[in-house]
C-alpha atoms as an extended CHARMM CRD file, in Angstrom:
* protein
*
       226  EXT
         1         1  UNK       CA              0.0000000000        0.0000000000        0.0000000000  PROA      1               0.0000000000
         2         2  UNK       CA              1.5100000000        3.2110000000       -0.7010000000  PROA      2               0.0000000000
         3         3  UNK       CA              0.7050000000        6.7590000000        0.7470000000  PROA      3               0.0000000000
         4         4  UNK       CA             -0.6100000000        9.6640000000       -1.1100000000  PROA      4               0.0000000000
         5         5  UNK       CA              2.1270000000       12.2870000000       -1.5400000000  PROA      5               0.0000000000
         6         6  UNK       CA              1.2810000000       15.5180000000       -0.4900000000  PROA      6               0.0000000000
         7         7  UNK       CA              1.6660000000       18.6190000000       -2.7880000000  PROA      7               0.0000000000
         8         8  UNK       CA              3.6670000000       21.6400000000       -1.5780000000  PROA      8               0.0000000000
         9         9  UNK       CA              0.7030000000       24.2160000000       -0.8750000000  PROA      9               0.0000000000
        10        10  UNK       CA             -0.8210000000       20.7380000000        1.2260000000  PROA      10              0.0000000000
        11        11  UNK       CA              2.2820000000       19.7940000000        2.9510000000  PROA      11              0.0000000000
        12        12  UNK       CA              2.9650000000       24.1170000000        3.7110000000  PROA      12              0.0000000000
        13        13  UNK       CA             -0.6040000000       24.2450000000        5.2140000000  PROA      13              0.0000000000
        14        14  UNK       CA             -0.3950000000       21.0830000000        7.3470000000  PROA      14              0.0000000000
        15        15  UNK       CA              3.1460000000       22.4120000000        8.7170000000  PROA      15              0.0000000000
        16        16  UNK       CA              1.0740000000       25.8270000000        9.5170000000  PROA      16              0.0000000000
        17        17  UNK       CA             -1.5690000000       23.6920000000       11.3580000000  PROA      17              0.0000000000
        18        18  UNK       CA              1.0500000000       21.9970000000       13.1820000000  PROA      18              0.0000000000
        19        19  UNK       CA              2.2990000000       25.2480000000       13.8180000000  PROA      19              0.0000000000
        20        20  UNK       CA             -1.4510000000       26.9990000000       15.3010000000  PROA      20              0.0000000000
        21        21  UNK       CA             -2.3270000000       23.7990000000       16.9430000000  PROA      21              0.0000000000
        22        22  UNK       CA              1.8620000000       23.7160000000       18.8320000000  PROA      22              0.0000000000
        23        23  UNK       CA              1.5510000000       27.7920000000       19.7660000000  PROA      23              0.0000000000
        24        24  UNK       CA             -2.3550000000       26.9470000000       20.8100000000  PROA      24              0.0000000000
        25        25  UNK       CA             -0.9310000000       24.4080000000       23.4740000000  PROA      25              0.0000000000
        26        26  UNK       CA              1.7540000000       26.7360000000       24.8900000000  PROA      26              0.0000000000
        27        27  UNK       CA             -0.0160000000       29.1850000000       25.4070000000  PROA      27              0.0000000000
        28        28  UNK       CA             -2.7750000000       27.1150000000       27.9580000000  PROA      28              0.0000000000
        29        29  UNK       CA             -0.0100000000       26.1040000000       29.6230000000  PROA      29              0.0000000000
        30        30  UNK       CA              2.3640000000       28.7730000000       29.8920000000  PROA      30              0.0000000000
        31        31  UNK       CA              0.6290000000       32.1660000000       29.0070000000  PROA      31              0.0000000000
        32        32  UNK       CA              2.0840000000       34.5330000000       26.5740000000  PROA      32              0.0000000000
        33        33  UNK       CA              5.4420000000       35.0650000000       28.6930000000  PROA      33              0.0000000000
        34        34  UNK       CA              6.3110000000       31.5970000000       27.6570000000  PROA      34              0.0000000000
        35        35  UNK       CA              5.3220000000       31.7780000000       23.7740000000  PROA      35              0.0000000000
        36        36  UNK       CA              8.9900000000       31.8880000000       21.5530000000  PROA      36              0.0000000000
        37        37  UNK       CA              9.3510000000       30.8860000000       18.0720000000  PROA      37              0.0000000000
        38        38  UNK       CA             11.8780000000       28.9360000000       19.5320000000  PROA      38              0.0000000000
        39        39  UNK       CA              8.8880000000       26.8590000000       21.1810000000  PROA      39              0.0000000000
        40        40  UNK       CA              6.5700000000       26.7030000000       18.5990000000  PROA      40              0.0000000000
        41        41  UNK       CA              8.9970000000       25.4160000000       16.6040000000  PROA      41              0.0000000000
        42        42  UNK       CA             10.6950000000       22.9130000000       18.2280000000  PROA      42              0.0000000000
        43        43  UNK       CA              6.6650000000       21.6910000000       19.6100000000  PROA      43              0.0000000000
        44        44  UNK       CA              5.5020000000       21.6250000000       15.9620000000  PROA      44              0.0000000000
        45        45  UNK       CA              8.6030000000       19.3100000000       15.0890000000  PROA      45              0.0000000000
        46        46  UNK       CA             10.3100000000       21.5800000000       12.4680000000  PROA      46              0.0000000000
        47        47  UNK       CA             13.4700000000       23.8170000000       11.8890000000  PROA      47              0.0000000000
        48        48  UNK       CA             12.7310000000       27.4070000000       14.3310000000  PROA      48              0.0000000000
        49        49  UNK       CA             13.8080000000       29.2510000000       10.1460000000  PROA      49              0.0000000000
        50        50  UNK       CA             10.5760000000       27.3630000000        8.7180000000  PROA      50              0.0000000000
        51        51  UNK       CA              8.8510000000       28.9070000000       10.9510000000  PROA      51              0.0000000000
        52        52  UNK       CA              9.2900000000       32.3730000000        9.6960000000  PROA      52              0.0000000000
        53        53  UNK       CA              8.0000000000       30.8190000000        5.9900000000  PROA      53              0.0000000000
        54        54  UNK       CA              4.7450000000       30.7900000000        7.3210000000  PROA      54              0.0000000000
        55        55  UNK       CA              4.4590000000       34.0560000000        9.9910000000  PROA      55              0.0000000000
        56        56  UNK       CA              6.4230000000       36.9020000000        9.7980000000  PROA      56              0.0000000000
        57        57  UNK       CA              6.8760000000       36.8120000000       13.8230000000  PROA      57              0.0000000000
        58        58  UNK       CA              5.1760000000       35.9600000000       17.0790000000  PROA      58              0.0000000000
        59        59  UNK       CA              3.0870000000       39.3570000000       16.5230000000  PROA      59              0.0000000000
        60        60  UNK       CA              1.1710000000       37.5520000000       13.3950000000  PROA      60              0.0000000000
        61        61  UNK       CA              0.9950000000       33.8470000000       15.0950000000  PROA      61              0.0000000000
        62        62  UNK       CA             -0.9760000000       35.3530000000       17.6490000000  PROA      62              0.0000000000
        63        63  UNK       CA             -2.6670000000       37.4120000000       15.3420000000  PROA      63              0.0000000000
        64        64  UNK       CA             -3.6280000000       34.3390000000       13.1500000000  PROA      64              0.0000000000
        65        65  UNK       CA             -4.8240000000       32.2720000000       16.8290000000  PROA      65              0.0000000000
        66        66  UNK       CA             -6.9050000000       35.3450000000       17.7960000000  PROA      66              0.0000000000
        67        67  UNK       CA             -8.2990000000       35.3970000000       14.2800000000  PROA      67              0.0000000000
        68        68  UNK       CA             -9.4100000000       32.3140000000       13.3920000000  PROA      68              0.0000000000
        69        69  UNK       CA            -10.3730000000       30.9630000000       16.8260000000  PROA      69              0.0000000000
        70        70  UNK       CA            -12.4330000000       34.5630000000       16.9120000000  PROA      70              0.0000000000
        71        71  UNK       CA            -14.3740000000       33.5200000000       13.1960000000  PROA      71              0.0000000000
        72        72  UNK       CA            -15.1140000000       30.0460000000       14.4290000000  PROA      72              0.0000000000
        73        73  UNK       CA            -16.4940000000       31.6810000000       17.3080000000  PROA      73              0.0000000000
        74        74  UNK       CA            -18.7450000000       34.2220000000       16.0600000000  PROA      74              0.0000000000
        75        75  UNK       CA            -19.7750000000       31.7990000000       13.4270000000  PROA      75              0.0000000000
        76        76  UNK       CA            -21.3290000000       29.4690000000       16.0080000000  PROA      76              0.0000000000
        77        77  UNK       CA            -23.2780000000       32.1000000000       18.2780000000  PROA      77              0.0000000000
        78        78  UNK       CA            -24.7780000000       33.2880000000       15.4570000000  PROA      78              0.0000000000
        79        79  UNK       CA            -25.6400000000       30.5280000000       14.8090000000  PROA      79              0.0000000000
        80        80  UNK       CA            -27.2490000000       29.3770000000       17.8780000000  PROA      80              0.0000000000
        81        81  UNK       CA            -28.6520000000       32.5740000000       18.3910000000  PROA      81              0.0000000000
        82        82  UNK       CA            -30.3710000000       31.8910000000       14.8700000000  PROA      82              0.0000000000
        83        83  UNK       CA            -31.7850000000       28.7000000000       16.6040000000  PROA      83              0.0000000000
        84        84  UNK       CA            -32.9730000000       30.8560000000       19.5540000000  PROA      84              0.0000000000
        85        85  UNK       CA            -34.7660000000       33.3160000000       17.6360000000  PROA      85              0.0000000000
        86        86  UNK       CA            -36.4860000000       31.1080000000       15.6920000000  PROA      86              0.0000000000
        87        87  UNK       CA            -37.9500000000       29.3480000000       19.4130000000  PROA      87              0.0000000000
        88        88  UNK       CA            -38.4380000000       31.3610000000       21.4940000000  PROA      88              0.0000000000
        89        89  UNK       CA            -39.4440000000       29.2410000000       23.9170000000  PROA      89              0.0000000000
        90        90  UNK       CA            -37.0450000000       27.2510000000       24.2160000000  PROA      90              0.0000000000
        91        91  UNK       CA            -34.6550000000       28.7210000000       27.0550000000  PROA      91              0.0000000000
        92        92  UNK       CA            -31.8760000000       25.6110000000       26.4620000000  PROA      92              0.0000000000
        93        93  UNK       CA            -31.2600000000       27.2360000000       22.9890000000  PROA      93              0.0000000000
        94        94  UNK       CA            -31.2170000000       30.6030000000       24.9960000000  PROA      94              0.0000000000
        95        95  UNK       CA            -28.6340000000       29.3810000000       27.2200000000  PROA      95              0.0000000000
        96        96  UNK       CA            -26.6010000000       27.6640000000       24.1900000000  PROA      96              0.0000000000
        97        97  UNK       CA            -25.8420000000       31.1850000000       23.0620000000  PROA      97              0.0000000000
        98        98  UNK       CA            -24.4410000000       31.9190000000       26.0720000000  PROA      98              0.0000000000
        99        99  UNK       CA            -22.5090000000       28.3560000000       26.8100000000  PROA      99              0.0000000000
       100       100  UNK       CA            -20.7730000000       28.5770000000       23.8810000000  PROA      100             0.0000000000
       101       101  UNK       CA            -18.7270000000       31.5080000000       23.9890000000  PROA      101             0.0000000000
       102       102  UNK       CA            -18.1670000000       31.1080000000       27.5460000000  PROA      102             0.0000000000
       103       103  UNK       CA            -16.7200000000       27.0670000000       26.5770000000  PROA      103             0.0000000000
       104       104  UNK       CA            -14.6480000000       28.6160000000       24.0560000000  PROA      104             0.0000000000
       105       105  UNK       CA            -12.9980000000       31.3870000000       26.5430000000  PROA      105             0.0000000000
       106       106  UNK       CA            -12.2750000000       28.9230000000       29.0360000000  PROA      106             0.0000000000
       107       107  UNK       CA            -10.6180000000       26.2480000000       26.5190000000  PROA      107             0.0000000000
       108       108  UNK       CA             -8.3470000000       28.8310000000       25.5790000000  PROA      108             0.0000000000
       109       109  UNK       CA             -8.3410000000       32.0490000000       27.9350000000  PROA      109             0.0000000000
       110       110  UNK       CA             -4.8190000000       33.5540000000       27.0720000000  PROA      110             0.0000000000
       111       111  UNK       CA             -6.1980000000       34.5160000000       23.8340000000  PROA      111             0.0000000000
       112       112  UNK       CA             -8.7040000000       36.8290000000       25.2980000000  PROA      112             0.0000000000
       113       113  UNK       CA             -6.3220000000       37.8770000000       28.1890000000  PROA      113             0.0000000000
       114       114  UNK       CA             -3.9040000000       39.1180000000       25.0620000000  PROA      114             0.0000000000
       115       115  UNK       CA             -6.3940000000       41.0270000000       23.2280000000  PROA      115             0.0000000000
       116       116  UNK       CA             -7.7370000000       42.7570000000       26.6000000000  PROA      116             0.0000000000
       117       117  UNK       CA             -4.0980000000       43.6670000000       27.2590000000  PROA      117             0.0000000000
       118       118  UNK       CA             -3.2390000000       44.7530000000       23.4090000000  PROA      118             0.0000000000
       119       119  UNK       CA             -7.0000000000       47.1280000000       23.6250000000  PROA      119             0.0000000000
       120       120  UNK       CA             -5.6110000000       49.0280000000       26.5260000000  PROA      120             0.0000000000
       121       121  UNK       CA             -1.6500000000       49.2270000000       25.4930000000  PROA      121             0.0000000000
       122       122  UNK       CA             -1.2280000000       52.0400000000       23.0240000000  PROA      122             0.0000000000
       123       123  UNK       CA              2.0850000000       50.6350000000       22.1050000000  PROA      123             0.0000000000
       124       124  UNK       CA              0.7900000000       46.6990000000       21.5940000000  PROA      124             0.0000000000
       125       125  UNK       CA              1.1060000000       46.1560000000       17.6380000000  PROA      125             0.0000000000
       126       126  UNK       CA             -1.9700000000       43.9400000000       18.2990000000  PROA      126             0.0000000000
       127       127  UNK       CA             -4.2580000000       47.2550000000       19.3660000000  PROA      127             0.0000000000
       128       128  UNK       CA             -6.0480000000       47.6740000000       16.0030000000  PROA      128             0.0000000000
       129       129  UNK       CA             -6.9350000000       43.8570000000       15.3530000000  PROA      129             0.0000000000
       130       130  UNK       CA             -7.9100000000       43.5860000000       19.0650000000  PROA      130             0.0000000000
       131       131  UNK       CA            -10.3770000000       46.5350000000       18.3480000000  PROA      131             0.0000000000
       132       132  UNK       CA            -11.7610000000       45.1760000000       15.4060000000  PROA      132             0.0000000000
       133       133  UNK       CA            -12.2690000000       41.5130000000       16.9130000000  PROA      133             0.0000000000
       134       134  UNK       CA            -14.6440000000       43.9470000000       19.7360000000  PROA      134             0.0000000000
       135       135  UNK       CA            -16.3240000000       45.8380000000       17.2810000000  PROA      135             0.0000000000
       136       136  UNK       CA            -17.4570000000       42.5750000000       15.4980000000  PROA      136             0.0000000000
       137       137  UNK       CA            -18.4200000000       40.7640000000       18.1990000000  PROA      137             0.0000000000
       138       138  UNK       CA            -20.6350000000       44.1830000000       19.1430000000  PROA      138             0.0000000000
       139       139  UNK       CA            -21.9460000000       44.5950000000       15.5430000000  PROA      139             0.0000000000
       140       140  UNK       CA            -22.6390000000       40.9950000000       15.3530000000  PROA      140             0.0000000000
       141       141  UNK       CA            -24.1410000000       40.8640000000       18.0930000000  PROA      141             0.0000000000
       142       142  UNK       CA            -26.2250000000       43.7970000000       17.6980000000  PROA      142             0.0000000000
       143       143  UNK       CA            -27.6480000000       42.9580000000       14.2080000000  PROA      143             0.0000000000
       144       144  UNK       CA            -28.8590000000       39.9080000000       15.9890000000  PROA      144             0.0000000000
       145       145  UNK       CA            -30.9850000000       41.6660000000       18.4870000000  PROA      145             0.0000000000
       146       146  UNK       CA            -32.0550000000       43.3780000000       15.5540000000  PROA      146             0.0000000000
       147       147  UNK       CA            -33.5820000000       40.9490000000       13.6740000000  PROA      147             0.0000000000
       148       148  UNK       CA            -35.1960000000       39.8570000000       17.0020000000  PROA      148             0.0000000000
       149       149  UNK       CA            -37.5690000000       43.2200000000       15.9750000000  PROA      149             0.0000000000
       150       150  UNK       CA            -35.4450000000       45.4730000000       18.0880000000  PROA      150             0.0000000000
       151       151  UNK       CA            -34.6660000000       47.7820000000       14.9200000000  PROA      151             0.0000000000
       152       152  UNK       CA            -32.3180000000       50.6890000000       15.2900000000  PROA      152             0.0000000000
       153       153  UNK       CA            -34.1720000000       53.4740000000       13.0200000000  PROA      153             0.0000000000
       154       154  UNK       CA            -32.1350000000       56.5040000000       14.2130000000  PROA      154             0.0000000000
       155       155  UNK       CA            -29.0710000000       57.2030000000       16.3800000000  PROA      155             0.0000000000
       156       156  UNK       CA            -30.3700000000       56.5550000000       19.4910000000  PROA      156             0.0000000000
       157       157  UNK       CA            -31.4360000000       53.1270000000       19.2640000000  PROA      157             0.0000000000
       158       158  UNK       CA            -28.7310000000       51.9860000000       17.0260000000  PROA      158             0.0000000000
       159       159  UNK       CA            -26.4330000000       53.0580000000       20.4320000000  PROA      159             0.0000000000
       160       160  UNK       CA            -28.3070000000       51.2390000000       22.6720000000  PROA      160             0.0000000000
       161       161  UNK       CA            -28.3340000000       48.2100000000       20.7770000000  PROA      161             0.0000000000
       162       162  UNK       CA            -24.8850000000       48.1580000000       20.6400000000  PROA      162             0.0000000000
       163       163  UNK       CA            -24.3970000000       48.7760000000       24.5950000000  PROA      163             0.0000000000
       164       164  UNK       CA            -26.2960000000       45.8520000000       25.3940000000  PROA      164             0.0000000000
       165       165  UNK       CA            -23.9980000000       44.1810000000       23.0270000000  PROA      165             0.0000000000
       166       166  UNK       CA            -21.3040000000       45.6990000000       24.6050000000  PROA      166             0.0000000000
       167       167  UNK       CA            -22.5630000000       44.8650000000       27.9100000000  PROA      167             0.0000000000
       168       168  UNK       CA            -23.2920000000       41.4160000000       26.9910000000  PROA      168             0.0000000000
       169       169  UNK       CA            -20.2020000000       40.4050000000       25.7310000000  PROA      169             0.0000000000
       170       170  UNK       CA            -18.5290000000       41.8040000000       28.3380000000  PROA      170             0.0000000000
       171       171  UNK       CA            -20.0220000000       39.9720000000       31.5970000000  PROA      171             0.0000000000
       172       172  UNK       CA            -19.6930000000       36.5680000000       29.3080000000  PROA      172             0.0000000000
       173       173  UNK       CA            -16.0430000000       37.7650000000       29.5270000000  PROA      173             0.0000000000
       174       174  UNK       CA            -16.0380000000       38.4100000000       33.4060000000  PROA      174             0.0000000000
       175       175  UNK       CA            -18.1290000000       35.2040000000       33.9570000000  PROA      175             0.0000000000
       176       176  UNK       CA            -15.5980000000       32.8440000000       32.0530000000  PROA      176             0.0000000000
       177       177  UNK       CA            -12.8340000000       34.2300000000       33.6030000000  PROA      177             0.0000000000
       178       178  UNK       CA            -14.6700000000       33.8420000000       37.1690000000  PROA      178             0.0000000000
       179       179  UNK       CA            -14.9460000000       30.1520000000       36.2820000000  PROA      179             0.0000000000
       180       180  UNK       CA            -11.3430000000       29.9110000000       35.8970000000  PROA      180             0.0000000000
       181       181  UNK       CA            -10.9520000000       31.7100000000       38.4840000000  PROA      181             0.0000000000
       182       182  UNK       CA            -12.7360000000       28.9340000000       40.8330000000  PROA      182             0.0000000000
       183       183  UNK       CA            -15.3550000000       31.7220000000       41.8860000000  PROA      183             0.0000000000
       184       184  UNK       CA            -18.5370000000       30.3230000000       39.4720000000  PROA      184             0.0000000000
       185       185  UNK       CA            -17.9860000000       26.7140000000       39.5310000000  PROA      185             0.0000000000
       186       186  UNK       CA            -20.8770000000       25.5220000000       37.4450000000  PROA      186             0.0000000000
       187       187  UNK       CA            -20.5320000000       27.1670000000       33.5910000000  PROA      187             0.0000000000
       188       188  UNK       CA            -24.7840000000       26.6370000000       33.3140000000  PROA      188             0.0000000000
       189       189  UNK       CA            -24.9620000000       28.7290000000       36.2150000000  PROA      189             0.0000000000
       190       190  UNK       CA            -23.4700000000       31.6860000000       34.5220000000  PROA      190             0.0000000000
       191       191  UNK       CA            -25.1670000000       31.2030000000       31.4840000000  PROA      191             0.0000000000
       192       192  UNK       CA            -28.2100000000       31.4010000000       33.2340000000  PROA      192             0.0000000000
       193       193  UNK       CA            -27.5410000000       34.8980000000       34.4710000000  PROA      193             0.0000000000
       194       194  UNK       CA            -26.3250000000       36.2440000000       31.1710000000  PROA      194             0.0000000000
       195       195  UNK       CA            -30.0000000000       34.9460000000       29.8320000000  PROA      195             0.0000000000
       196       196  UNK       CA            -31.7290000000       36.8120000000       32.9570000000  PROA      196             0.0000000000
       197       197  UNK       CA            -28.9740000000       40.0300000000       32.0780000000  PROA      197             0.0000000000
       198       198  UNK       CA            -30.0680000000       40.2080000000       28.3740000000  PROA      198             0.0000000000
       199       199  UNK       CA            -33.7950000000       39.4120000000       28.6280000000  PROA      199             0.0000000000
       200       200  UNK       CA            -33.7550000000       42.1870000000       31.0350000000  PROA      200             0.0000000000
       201       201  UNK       CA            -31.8260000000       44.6000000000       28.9930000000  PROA      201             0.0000000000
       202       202  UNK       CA            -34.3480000000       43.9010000000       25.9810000000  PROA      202             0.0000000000
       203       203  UNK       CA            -37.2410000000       44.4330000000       28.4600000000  PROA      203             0.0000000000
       204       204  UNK       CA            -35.9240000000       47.8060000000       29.0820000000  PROA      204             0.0000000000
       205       205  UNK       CA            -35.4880000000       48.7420000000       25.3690000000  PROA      205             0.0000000000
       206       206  UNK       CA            -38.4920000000       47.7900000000       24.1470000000  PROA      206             0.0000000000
       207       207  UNK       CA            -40.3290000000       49.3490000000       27.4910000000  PROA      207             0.0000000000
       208       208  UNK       CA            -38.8720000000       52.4060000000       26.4280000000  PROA      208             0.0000000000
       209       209  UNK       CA            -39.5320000000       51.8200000000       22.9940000000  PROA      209             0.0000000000
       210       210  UNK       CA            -43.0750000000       51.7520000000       23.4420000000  PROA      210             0.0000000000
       211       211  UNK       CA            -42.7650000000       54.8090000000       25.6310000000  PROA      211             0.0000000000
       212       212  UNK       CA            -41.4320000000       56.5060000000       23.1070000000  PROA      212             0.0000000000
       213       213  UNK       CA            -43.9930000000       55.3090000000       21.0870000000  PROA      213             0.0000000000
       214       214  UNK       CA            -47.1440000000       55.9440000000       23.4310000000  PROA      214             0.0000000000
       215       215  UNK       CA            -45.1990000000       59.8620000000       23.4760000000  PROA      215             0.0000000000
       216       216  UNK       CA            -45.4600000000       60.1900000000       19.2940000000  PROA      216             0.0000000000
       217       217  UNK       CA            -49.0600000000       58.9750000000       19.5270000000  PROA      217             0.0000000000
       218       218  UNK       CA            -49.9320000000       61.1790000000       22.2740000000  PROA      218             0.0000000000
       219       219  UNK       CA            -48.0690000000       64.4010000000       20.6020000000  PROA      219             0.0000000000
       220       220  UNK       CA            -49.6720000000       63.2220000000       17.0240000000  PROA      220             0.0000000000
       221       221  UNK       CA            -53.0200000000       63.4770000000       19.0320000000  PROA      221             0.0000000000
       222       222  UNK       CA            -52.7360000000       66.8490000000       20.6560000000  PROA      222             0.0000000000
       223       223  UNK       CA            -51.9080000000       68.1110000000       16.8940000000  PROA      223             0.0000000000
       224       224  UNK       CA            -54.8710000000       66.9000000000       15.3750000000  PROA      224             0.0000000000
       225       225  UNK       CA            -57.0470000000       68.2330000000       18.2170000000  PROA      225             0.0000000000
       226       226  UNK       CA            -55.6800000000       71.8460000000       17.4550000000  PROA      226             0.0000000000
């Protein structure tokens, strides 16, 4: 029996694999402190000069982890948040929007610990991407309450859509990393308060929604009585 010979672009992208999955494993075990090419390298099972073939640096490897791992993620709560929306009665799917991202923080936790660190450090070359991986969780995020009927027609509601977005995403953050932590033991647990947090939050936007609402009918009312 012989084995199928890989081509060059296959063989280059399995070597880059090795390479994501090798940085991946350092980092859960030793933070970002303890991430060197030198590491990756040697972990992956190839020369430390390959490795610069297929990242410019350490900057771009983590770059590339952040990345993907980020696309995967955002991928699958929109998903289950599609799956929510479309029962509404069903509060497991409710809490599976909620259980995954907070899974996927604690499997691999340095990766948000960097990009927290890079958002606040003006002189982190990972600033800008760590930014833009907020800003589309938020505008993900906030086109999903959106189709839930909570459209943004003007300024106003557009903003608050995106700080309960904001707000969301960030206790999941503080949750997760209270797991690790040891202080919220049981993961359902939290995802059971970030359903209460957000139901609330959309109870106060579309109570003042239909205030705002009750005010234009009232006002329209006064106008056609003069």
């Amino acid at each position: 029996m012989t084995s199928t010979q890989l081509s060059r672009s296959e063989a280059k992208d399995l070597t880059r694999r090795r390479l994501i999955r090798a940085a991946l494993s350092i980092l859960d075990a030793e933070g970002e402190a303890g991430l060197t090419t030198v590491k990756v390298a040697k972990a992956a099972g190839i020369a430390q000069s390959s490795f610069y073939v297929h990242f410019k640096d350490r900057q771009e490897l983590l770059r590339v982890l952040a990345e993907e791992g980020g696309e995967r993620l955002r991928k699958s709560m929109r998903e289950a948040r599609r799956q929510a929306r479309e029962h509404p009665d069903d509060l497991e799917r409710h809490r599976e929007t909620f259980r995954i991202p907070l899974e996927a923080i604690c499997r691999h936790p340095e990766l948000l610990r960097i990009q927290v660190r890079a958002r606040h450090d003006p002189s982190s070359s990972l600033r800008e991407f760590a930014a833009e991986t907020a800003a589309a969780y938020r505008e993900h995020h906030a086109a999903d309450l959106a189709a839930l009927g909570y459209t943004a027609d003007n300024e106003r509601d557009r903003r608050r859509l995106e700080m309960i977005a904001d707000g969301i995403n960030a206790a999941t953050n503080a949750l997760a990393m209270g797991h690790l932590e040891g202080r919220y033991p049981d993961l359902d647990e939290a995802a059971d308060i970030l359903v209460a947090l957000s139901r609330g939050a959309l109870r106060l936007l579309k109570s003042a929604r239909s205030g705002a609402g009750a005010d234009h009918a009232a006002d329209q009312g006064v106008e056609q009585q003069a």
